[in-house]
Backbone bond lengths (Angstrom), bond angles and torsions (degrees), N, CA, C in turn:
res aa  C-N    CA-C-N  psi(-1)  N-CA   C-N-CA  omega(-1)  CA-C   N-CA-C  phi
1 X - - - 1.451 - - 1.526 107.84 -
2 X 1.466 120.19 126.00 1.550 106.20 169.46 1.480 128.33 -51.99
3 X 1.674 97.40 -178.90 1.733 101.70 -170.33 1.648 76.65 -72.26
4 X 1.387 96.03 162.06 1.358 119.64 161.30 1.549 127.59 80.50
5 X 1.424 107.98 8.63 1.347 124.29 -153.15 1.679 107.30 -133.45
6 X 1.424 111.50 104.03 1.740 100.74 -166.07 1.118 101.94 -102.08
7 X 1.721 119.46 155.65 1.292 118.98 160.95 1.552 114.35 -59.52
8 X 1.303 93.62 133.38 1.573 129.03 -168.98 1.459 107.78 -105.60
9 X 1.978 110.22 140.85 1.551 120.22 143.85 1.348 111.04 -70.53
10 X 1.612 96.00 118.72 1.843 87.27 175.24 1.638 106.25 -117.42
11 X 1.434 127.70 141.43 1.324 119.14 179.74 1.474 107.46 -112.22
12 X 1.306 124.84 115.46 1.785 132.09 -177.66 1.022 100.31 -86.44
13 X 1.247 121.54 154.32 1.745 136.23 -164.98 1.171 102.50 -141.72
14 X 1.172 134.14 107.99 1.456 122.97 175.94 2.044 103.05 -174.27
15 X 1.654 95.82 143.89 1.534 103.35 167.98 1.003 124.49 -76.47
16 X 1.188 137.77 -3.89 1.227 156.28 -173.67 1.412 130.22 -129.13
17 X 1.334 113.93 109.62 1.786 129.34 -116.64 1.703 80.35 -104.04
18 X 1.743 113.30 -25.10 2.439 108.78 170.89 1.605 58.50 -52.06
19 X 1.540 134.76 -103.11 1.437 130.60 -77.92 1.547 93.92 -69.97
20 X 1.118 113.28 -17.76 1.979 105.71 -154.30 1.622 88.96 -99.79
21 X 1.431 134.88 -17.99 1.597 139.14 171.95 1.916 86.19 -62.77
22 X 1.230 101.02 -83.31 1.747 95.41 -173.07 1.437 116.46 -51.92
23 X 1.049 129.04 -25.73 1.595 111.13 164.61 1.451 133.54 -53.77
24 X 2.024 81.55 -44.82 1.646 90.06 -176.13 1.910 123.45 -75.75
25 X 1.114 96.72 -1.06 1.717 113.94 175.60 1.160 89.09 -107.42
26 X 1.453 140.57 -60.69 2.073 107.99 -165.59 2.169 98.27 -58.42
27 X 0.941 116.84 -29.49 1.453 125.23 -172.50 1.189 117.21 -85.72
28 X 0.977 110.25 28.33 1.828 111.45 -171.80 1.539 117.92 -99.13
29 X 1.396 125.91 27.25 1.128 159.38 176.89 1.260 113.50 -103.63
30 X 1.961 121.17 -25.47 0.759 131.96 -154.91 1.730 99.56 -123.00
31 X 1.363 148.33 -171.07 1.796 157.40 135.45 1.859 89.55 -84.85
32 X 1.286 87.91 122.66 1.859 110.96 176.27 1.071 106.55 -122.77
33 X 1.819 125.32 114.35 0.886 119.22 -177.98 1.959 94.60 -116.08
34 X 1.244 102.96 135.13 1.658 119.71 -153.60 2.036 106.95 -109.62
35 X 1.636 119.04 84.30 1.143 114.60 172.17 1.871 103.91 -103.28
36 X 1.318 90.40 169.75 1.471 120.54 169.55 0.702 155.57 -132.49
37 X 1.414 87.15 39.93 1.827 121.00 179.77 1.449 111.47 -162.82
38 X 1.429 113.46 177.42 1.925 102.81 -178.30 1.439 82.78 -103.62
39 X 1.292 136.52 -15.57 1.345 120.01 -158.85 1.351 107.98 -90.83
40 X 1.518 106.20 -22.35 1.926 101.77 172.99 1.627 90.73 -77.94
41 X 1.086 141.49 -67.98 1.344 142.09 -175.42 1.427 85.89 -6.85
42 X 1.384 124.85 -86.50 1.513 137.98 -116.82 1.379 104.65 -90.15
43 X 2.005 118.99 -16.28 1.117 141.89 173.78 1.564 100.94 -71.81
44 X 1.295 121.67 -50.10 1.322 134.97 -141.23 2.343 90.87 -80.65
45 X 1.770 73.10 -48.99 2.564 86.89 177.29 1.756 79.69 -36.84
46 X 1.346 104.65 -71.13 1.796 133.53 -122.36 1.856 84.91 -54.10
47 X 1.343 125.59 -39.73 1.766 133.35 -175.81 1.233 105.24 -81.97
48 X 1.480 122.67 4.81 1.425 111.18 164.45 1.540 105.89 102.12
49 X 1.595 132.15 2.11 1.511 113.11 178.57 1.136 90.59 -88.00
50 X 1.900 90.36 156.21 1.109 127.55 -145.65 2.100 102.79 -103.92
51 X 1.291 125.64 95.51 1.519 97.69 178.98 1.498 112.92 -135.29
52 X 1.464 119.34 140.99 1.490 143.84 174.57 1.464 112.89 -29.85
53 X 1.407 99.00 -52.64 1.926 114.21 -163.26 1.240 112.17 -156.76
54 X 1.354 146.83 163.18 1.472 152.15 -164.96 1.715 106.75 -148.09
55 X 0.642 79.06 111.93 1.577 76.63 164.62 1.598 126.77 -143.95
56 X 1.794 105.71 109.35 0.727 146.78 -118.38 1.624 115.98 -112.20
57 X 1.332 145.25 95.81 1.474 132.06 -169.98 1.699 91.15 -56.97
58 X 1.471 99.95 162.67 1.326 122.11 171.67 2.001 113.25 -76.21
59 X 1.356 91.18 -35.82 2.050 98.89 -148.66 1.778 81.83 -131.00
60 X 1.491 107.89 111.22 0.986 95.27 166.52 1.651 99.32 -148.89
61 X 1.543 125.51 160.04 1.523 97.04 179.10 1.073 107.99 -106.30
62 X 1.708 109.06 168.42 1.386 134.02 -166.03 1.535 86.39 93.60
63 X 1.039 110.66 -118.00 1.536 121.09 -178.43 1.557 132.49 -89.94
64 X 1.381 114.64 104.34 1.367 125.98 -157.38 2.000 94.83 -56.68
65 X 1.311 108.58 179.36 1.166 112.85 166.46 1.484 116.95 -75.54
66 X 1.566 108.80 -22.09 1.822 127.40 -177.24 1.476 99.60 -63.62
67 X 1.403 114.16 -47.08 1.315 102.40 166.08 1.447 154.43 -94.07
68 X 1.657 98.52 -10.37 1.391 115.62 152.06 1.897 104.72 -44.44
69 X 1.095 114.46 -77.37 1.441 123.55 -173.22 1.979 88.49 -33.31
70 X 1.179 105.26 -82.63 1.277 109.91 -151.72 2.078 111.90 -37.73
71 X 1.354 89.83 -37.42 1.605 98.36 -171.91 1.988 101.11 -78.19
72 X 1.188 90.52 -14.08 1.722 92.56 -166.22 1.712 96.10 -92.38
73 X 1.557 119.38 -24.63 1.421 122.19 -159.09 2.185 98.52 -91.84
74 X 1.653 97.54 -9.79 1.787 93.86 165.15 1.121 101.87 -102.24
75 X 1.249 124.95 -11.28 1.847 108.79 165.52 1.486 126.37 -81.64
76 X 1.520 106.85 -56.59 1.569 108.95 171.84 1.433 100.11 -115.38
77 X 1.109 175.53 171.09 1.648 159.97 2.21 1.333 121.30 72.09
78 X 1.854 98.91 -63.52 1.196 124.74 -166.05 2.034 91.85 -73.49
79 X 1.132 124.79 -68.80 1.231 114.26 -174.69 1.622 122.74 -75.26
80 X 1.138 123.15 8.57 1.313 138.08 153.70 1.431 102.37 -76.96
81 X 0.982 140.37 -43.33 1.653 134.89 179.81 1.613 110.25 -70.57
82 X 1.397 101.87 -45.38 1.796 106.48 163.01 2.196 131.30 -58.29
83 X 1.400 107.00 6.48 0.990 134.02 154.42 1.504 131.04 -51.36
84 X 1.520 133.22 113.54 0.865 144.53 172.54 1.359 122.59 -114.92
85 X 1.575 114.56 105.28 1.291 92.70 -165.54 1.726 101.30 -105.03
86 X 1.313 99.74 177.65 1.820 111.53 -159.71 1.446 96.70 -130.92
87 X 1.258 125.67 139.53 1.543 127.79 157.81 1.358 121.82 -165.05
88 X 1.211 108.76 144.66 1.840 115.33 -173.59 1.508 93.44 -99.94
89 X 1.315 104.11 46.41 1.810 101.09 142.98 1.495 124.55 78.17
90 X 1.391 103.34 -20.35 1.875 119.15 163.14 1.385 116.91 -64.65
91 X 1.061 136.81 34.40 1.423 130.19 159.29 1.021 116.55 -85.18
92 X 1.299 108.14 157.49 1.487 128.54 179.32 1.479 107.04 -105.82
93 X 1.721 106.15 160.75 1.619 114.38 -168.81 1.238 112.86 -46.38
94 X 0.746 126.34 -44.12 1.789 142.17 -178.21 1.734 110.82 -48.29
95 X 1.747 96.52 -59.71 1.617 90.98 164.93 1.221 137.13 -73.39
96 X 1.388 117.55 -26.31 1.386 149.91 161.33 2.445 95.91 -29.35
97 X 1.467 72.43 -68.08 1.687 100.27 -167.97 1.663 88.27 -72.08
98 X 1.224 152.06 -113.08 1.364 128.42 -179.41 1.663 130.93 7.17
99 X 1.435 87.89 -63.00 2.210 93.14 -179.29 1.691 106.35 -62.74
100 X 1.500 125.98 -38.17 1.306 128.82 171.19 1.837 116.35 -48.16
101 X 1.502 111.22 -51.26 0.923 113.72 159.71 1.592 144.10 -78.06
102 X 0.900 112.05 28.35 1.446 112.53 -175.46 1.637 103.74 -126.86
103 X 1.303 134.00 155.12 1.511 119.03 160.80 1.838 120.77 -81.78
104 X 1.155 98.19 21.01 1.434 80.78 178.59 1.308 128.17 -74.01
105 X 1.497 122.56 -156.09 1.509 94.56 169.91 1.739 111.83 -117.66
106 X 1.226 150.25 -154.38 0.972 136.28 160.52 2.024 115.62 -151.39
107 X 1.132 114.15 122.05 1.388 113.89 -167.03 1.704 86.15 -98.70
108 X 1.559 104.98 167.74 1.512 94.40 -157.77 2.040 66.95 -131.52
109 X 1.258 101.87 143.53 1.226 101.34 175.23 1.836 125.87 -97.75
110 X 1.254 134.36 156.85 1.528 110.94 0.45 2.083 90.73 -83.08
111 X 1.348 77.10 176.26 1.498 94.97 -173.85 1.515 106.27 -138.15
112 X 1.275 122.73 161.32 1.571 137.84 -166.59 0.999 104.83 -75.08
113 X 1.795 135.95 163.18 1.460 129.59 -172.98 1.867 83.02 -84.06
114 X 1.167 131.79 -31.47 1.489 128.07 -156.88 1.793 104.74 -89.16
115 X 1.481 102.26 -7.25 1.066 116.93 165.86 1.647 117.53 -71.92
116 X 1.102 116.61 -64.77 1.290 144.90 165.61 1.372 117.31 -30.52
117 X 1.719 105.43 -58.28 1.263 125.21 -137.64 1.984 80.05 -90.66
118 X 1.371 105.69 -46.55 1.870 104.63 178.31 1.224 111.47 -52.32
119 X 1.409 124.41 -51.17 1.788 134.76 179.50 1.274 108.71 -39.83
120 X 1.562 117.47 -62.51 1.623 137.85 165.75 1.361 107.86 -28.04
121 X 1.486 113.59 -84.07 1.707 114.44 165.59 1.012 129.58 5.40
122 X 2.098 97.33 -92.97 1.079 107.23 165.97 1.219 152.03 -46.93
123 X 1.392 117.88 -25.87 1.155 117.23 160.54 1.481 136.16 -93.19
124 X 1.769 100.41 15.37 1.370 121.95 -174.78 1.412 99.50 -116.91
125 X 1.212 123.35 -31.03 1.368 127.71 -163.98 1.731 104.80 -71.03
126 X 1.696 117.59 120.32 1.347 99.98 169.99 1.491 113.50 108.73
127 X 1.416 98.64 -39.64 1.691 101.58 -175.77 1.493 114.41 -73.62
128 X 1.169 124.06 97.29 1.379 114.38 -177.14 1.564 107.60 -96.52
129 X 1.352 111.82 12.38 1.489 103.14 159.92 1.713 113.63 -132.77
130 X 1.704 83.98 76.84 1.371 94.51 173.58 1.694 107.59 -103.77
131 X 1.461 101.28 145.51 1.646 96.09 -172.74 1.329 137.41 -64.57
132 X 1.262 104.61 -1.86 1.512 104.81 -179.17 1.289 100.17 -97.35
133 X 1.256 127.74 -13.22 1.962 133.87 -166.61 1.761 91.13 -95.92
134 X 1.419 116.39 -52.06 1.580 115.02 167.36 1.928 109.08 -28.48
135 X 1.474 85.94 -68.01 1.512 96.26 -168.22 1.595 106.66 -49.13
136 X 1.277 109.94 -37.53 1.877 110.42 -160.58 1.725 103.85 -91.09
137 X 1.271 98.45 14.89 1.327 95.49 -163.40 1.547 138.36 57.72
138 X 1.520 110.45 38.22 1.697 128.21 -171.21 1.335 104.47 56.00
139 X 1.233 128.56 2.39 1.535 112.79 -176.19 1.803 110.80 -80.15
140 X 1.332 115.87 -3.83 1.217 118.37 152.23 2.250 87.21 102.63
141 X 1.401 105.42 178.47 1.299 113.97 -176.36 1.504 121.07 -119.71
């Protein structure tokens, strides 16, 4: 793992149980916690687990990832901004017009493990107030 880069809680979001198997092996550097739905996601925030980064399908049913974020961004802010969302390109104008507006970032699927693995970084790299390091007292996991 590079300098500067801690092992991370990561929570995968996705309907599709390949996509969260291949996440959790390019991510295995990392704790992968693997749902298949936004609504366990948002169940799982709502009981108090604790996670670094999300990364998140765009189009999923029941509850898209547009609205995971949205329902997750009046609960915490801070981990709604830690959002990564993922999509193989089936969106509709609406999400299109949503993902433009938001700062998150968006990996377009499929995508490279070095693809992945830089996105991760970056948005890990630096943050010393990430919540699981809060909780452990920065001494790392």
């Amino acid at each position: 793992m590079p300098i500067g880069v801690r092992r991370a809680r990561i929570l995968a979001v996705d309907d599709q149980a390949p996509v969260l198997r291949v996440l959790e092996r390019m991510l295995q550097a990392h704790d992968v916690v693997c749902v298949e739905s936004a609504r366990e996601a948002l169940e799982r925030i709502e009981r108090g687990e604790l996670f670094d980064l999300i990364l998140s399908d765009v189009m999923m049913p029941g509850m898209s990832g547009l609205d995971f974020y949205e329902a997750l961004l009046g609960r915490d802010p801070d981990l709604a901004r830690r959002i990564v969302f993922l999509s193989g390109g089936a969106v509709t104008e609406s999400a299109e017009a949503f993902l433009r507006s938001v700062p998150n970032a968006l990996l377009a699927k499929p995508f490279t493990l070095a693809t992945l693995l830089q996105k991760v970084e970056e948005c890990l790299a630096g943050d010393n107030e990430l919540p699981m390091f809060r909780r452990l007292g920065a001494r790392g996991i």
